[in-house]
N, C-alpha and C positions, 0 to 999 in steps of 0.2 A: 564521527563514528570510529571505535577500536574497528584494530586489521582484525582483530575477532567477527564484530561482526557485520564489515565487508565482506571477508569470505562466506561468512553464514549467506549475506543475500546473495552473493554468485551461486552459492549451492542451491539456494531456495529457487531461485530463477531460471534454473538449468533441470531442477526435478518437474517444473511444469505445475499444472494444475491438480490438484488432491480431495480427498476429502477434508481437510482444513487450510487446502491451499486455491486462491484462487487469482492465476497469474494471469491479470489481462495484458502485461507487456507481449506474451508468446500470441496471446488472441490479435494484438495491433499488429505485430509482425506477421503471423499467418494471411489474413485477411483484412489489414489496413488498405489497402490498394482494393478492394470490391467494393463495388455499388452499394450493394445490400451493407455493408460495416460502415462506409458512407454515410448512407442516407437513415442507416439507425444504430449506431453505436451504442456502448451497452450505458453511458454514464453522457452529461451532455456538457461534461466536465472534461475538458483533454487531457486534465494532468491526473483526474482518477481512470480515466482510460488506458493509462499507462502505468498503474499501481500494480502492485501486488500487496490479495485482499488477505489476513492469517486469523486463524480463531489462534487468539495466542493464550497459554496460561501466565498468569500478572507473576512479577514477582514482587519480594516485600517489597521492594519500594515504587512500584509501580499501584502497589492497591491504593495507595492513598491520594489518585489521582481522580478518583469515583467516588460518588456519595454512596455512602451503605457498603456493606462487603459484598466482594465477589470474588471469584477465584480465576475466571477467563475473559476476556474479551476481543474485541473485533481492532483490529492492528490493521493502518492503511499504510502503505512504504510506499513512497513516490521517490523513485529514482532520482537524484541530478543529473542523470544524462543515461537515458536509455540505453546506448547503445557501449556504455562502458558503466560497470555496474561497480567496478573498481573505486570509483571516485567518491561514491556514498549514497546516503540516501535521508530523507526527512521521514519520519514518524509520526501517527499520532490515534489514538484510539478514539471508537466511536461511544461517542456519550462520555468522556474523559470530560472532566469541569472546563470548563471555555471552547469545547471543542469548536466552536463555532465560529472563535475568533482565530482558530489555528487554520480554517478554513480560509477567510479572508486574510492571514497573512501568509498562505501557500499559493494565493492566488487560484484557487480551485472553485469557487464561486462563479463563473463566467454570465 
């Protein structure tokens, strides 16, 4: 990841959750320690449990990642290390060609 857009995820991470923003890092941190987020988490994935979810708009070169055109999509960022946002993060859109395999090599398939 460019320090571009590092800081972009410390920012993104620090504004919380949005109308196209949906930071489950701040939801583990708030209520990771209760029963109730416990015994039903939103995802049954630890490492999507610790994403932050973005309707992102593609750029050029990001459309050619999806069959057909489109202009937006569903962006997963899973931190390398939660608790230091500084270090980076991995990428990858929903429904992007292989996403499936992007899954079993993120380890998020549990």
């Amino acid at each position: 990841m460019s320090k571009r857009e590092i800081s972009s995820l410390v920012r993104l991470a620090a504004s919380g959750s949005a109308a196209r923003t949906f930071n489950l890092i701040a939801v583990m941190i708030k209520h990771g320690g209760s029963a109730p987020y416990g015994n039903a988490p939103v995802f049954r994935s630890r490492a999507l449990n610790r994403s932050i979810i973005v309707k992102h708009r593609l750029r050029p070169n990001e459309v050619e990642l999806f069959p057909g055109r489109r202009e937006s999509a569903t962006k997963v960022i899973i931190p390398l290390q939660v608790n230091d946002l500084k270090l980076g993060a991995r990428s990858f859109f929903i429904n992007q060609r292989g996403y499936g395999r992007v899954f079993e090599e993120l380890e998020i398939v549990e």
